[in-house]
C-alpha positions, 0 to 999 in steps of 0.5 A: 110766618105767623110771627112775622104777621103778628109784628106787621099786624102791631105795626100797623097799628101804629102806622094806622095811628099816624097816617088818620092823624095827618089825614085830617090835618092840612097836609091829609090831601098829600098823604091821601094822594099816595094811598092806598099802599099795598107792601109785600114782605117776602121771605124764604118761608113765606109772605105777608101783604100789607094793605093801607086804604085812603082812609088809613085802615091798615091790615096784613094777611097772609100771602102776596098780592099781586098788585102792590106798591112795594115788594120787600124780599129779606131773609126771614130771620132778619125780618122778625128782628128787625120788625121787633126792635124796629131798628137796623141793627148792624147786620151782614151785607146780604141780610139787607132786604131787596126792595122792589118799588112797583109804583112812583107813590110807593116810592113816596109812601116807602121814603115817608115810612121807611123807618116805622118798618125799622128802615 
């Protein structure tokens, strides 16, 4: 998984990026109505929790947390490839992820940044 938590950790970063950006527009109220996130990334091998706080701080770790917004279970494989090209690429019907959606601003949250994660 150590792959994988390299990918997230670049992602958050940009994601990170993004949110302070809006944060401290006029749309900032929204988006801090829906933090903290916390996403779960499942695989065969392993997982990663990634955790956004109100402020925007994003950072991953190892493992899964309990209390999460969304949990995404896919195939390892097909989780690296798409965190590096963040894209779909055409892939086979049950390499798509199971997205569980734990909580109504995960919901939100996860429409918003579906395609940061290549969604």
């Amino acid at each position: 998984m150590d792959g994988i938590h390299r990918q997230l950790e670049a992602l958050c970063e940009k994601v990170e990026k993004q949110l302070k950006a809006k944060l401290h527009l006029q749309i900032g109220n929204i988006v801090r109505q829906h933090l903290p996130q916390t996403w779960v990334f499942e695989t065969e091998l392993g997982a990663c929790s990634v955790y956004i706080d109100v402020e925007g701080n994003a950072r991953v770790w190892h493992g899964m947390e309990r209390d999460r917004d969304i949990t995404l279970i896919w195939r390892f494989h097909t989780l690296a490839k798409v965190l590096e090209s963040q894209e779909m690429a055409p892939m086979r019907p049950d390499d798509y992820p199971t997205i569980i959606v734990e909580t109504e601003k995960g919901r939100a949250a996860f429409n918003y940044l579906r395609k940061e994660f290549g969604l």
